[in-house]
TORVO-237202 format. One line per field, with one value per atom (N, C-alpha, C): residue number from 1; residue in three letters; chain; atom name; x, y, z. Coordinates in pm, 1 decimal. Layout:
# residues N
resi c(NUM ...)
resn c(ALA ...)
chain c(A ...)
name c(CA ...)
u c(X ...)
v c(Y ...)
w c(Z ...)
//
This chain:
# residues 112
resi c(1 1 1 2 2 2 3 3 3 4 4 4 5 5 5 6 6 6 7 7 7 8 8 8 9 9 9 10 10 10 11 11 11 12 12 12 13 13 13 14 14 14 15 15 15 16 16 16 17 17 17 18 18 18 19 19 19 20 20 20 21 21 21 22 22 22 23 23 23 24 24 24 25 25 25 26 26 26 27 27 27 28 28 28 29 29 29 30 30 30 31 31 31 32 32 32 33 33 33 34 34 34 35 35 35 36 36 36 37 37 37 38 38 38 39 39 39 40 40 40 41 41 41 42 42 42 43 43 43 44 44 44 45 45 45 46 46 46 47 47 47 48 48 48 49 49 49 50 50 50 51 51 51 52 52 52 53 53 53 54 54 54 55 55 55 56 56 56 57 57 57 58 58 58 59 59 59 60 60 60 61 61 61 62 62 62 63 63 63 64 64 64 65 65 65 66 66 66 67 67 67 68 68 68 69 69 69 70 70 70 71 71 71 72 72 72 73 73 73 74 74 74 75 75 75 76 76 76 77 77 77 78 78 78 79 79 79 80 80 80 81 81 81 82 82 82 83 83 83 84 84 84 85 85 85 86 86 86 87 87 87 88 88 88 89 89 89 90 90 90 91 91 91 92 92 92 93 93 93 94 94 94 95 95 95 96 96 96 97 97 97 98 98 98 99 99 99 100 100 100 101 101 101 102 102 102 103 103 103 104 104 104 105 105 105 106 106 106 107 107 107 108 108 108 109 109 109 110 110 110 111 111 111 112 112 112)
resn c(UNK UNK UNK UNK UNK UNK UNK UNK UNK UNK UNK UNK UNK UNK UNK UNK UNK UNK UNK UNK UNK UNK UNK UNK UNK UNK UNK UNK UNK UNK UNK UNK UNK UNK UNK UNK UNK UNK UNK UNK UNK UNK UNK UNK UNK UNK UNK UNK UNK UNK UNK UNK UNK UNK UNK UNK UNK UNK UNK UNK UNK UNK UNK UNK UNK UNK UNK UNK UNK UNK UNK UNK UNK UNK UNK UNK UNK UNK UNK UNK UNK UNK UNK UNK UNK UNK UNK UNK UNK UNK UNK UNK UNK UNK UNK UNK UNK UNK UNK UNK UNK UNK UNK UNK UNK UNK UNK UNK UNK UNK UNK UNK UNK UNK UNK UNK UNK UNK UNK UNK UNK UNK UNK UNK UNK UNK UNK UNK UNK UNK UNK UNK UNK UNK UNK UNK UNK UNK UNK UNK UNK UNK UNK UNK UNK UNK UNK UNK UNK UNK UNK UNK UNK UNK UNK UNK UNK UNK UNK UNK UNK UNK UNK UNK UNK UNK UNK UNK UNK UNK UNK UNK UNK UNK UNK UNK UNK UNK UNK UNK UNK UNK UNK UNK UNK UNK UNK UNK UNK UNK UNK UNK UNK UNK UNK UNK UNK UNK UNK UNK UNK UNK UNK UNK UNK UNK UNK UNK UNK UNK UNK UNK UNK UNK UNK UNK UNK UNK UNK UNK UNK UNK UNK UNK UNK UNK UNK UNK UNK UNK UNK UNK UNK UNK UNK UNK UNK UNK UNK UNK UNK UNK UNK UNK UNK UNK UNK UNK UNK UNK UNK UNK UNK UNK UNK UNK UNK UNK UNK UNK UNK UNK UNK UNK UNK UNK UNK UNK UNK UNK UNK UNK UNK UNK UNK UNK UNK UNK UNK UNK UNK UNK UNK UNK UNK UNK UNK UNK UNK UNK UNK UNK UNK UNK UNK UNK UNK UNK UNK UNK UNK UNK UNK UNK UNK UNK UNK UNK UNK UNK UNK UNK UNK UNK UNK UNK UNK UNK UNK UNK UNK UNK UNK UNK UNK UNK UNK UNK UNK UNK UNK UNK UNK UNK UNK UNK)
chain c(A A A A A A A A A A A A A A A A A A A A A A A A A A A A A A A A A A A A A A A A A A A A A A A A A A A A A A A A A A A A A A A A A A A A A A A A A A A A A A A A A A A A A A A A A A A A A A A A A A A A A A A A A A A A A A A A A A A A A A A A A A A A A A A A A A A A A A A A A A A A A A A A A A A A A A A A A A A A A A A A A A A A A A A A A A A A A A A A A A A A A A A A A A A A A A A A A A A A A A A A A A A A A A A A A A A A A A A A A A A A A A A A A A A A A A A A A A A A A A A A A A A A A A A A A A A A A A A A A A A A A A A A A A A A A A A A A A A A A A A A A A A A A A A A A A A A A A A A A A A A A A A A A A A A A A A A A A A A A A A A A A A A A A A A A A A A A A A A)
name c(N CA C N CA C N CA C N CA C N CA C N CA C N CA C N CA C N CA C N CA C N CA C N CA C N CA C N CA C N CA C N CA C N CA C N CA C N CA C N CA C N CA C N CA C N CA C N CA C N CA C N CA C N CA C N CA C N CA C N CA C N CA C N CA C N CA C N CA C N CA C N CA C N CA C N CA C N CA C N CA C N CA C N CA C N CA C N CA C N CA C N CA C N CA C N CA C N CA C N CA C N CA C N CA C N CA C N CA C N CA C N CA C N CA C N CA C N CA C N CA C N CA C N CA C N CA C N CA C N CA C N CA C N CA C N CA C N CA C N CA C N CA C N CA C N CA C N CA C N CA C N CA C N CA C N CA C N CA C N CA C N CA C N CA C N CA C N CA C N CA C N CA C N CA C N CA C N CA C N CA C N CA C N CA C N CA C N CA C N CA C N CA C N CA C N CA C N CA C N CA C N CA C N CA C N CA C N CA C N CA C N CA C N CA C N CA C N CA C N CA C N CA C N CA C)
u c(590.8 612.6 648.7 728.0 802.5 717.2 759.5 735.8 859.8 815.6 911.3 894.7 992.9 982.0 992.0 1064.8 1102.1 981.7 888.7 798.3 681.9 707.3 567.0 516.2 438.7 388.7 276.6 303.1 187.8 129.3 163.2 64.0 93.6 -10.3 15.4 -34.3 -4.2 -43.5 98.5 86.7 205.7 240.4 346.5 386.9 504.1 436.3 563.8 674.4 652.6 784.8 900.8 803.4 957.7 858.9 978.7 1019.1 972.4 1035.6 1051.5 1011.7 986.5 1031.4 1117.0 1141.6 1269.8 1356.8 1324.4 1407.4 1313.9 1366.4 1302.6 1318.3 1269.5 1293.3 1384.2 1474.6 1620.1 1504.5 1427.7 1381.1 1341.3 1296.5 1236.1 1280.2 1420.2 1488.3 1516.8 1509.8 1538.4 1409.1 1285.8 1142.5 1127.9 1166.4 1130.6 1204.7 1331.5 1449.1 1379.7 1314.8 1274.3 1144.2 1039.3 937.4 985.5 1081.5 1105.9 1188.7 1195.6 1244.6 1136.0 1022.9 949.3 837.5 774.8 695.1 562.0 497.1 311.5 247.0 270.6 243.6 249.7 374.6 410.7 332.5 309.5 279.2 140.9 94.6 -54.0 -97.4 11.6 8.3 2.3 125.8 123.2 -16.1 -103.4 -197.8 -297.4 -325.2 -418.9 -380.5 -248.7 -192.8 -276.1 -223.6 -279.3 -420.8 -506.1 -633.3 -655.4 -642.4 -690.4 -659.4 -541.8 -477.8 -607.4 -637.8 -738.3 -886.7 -909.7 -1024.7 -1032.2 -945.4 -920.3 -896.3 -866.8 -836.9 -979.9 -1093.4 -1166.7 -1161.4 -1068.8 -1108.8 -1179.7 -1271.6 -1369.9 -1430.5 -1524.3 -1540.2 -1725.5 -1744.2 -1905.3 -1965.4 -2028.0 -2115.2 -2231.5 -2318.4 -2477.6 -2548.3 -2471.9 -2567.0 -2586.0 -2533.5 -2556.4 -2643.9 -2779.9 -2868.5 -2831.8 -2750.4 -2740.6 -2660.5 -2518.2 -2365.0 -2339.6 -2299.8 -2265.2 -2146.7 -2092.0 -1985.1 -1887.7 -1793.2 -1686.1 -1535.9 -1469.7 -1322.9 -1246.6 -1152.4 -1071.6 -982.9 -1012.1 -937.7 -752.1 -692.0 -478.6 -450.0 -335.7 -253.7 -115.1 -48.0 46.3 166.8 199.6 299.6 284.6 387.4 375.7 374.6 341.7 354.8 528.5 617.0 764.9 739.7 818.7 859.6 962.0 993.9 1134.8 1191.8 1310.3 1302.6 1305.1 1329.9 1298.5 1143.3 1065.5 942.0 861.8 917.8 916.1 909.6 1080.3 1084.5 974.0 914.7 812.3 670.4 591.0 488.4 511.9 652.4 636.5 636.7 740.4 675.3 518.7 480.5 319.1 239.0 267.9 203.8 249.6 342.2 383.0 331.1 332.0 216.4 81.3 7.7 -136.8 -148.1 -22.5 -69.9 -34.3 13.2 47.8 -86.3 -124.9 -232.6 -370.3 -435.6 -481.1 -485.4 -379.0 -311.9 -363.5 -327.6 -338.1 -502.4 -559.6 -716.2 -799.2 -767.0 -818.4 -759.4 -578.8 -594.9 -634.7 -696.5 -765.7 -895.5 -957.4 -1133.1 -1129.2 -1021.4 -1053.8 -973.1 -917.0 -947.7 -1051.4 -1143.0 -1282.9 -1382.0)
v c(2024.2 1908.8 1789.5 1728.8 1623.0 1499.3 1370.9 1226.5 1186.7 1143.5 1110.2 1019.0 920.9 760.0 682.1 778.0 773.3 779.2 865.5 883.8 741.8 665.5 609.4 478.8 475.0 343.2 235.3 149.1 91.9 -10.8 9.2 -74.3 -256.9 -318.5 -425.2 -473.2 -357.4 -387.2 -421.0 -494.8 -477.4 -364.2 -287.1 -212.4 -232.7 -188.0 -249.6 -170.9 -31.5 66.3 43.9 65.2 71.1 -86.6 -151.3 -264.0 -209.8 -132.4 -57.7 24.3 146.4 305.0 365.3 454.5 466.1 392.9 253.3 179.8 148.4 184.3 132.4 -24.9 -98.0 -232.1 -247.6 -311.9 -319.4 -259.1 -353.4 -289.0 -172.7 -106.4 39.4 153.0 131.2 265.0 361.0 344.4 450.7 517.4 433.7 527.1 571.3 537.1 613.3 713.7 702.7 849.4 997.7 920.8 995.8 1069.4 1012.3 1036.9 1177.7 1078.1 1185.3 1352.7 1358.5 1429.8 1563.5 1487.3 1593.6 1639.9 1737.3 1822.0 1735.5 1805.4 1777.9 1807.3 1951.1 2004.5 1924.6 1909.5 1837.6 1698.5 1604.5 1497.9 1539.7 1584.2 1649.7 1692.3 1775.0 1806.9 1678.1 1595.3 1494.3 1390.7 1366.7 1288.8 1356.4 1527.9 1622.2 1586.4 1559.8 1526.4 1405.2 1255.0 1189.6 1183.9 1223.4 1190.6 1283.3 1383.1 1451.6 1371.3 1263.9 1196.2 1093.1 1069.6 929.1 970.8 1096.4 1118.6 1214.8 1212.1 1307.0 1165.0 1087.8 916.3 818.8 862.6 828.8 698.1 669.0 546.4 516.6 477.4 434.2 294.2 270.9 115.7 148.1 51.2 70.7 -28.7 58.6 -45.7 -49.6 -161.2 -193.2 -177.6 -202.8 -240.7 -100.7 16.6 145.9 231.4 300.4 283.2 459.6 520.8 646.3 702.4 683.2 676.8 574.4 524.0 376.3 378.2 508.1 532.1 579.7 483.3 569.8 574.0 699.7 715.3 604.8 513.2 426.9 477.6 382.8 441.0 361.6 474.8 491.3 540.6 446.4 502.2 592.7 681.6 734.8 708.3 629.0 540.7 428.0 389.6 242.6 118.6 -20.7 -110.0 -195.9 -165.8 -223.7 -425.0 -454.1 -559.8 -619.4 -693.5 -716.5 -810.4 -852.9 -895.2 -1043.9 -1139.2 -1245.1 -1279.0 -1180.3 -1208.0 -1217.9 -1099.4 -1064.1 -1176.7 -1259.2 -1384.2 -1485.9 -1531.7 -1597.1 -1587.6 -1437.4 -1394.0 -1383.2 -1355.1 -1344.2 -1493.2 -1596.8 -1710.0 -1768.6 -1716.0 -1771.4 -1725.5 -1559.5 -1501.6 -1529.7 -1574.8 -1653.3 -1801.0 -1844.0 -1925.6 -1939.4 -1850.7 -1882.5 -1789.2 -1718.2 -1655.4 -1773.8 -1856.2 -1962.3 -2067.2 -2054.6 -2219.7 -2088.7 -1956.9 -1895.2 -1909.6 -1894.4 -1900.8 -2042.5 -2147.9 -2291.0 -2300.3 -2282.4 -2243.5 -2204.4 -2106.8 -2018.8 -2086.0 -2134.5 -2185.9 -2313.3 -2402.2 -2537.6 -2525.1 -2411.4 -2395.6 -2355.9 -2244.9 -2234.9 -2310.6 -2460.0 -2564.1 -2645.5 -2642.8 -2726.0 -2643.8)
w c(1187.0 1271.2 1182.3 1200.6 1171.1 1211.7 1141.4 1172.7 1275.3 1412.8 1510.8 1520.7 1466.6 1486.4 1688.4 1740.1 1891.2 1993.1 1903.7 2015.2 1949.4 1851.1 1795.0 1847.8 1849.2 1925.4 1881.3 1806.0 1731.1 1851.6 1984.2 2053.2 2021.4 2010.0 2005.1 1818.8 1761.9 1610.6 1530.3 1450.7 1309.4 1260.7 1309.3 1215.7 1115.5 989.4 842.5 871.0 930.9 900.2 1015.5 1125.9 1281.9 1335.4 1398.5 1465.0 1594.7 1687.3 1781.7 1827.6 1873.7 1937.5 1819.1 1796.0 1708.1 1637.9 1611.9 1502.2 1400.6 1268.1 1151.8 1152.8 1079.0 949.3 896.4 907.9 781.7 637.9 594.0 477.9 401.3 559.6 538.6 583.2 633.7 689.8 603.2 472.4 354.5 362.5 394.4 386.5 534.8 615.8 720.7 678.1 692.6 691.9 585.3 486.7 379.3 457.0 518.7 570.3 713.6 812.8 876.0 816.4 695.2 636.4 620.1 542.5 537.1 695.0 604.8 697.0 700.7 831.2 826.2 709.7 707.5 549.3 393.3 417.6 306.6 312.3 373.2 377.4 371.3 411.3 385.8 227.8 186.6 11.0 -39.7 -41.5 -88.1 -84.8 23.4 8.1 -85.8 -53.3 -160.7 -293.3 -325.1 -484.6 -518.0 -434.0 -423.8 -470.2 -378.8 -376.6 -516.0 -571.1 -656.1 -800.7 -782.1 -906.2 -934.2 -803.2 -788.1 -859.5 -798.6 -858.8 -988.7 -1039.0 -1189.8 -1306.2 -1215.9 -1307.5 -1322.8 -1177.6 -1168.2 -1137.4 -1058.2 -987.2 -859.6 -896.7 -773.2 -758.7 -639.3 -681.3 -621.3 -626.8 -633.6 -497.7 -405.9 -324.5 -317.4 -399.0 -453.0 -333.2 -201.8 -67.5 -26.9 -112.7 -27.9 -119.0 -99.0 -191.8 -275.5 -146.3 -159.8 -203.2 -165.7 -213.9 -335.1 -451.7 -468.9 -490.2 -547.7 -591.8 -478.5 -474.3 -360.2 -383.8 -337.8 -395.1 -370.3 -407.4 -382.6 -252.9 -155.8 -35.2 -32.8 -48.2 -86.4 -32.4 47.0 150.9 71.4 89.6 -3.5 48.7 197.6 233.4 206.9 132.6 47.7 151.8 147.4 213.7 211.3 280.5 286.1 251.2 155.6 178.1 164.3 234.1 207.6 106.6 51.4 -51.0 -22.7 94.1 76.9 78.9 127.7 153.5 -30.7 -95.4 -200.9 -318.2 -292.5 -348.6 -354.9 -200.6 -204.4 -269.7 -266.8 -319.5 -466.7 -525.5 -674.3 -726.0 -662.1 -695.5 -702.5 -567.2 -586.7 -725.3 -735.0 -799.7 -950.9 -981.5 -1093.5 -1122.4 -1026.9 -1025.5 -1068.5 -1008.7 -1030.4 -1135.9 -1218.9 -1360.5 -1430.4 -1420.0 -1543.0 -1467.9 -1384.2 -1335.9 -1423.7 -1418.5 -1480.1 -1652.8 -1710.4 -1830.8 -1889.9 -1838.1 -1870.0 -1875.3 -1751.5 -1758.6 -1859.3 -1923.7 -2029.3 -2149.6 -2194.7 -2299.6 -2322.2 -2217.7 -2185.0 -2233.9 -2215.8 -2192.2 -2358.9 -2440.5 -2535.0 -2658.1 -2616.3 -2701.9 -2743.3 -2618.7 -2636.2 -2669.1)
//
């Protein structure tokens, strides 16, 4: 079974991939097309790859408030989040930003 973009319905949520029923995102029609490409199966392997990369790398994160578990697998989606590239423009500015307001921080604190 296939990914059917026609039949999908995100309700009244954001979806990054389809706009619509059956229309992708200008941004993301190369990943839908790719997605409806493969199988259940396959997309299924792919997250087993996934998750097995995650925990052979050992990334996990820790929750103190849970007395029993603390350690838990990093939860990864293996469909990426679409963005588009003006949106892109804006966040790398910010994020260029607060590495140089960061940067200035640290070489400020270790002049004094």
């Amino acid at each position: 079974m296939r990914v059917n973009w026609k039949t999908y319905n995100s309700g009244k949520f954001f979806a990054g991939i389809i706009s619509s029923p059956g229309f992708a995102r200008k941004p993301a029609r190369r990943l839908a097309s790719h997605l409806a490409s493969l199988t259940h199966d396959e997309l299924l392997e792919k997250k087993r790859v996934a998750d097995l990369a995650i925990k052979t790398m050992g990334i996990s994160f820790t929750v103190y408030s849970d007395a029993g578990n603390i350690d838990r697998k990093w939860p990864y989606g293996i469909i990426p989040r679409i963005i588009a590239e003006k949106e892109w423009d804006q966040t790398s500015l910010g994020l260029q930003h607060k590495s140089f307001s960061n940067n200035s921080d640290q070489t400020s604190a270790q002049s004094h």
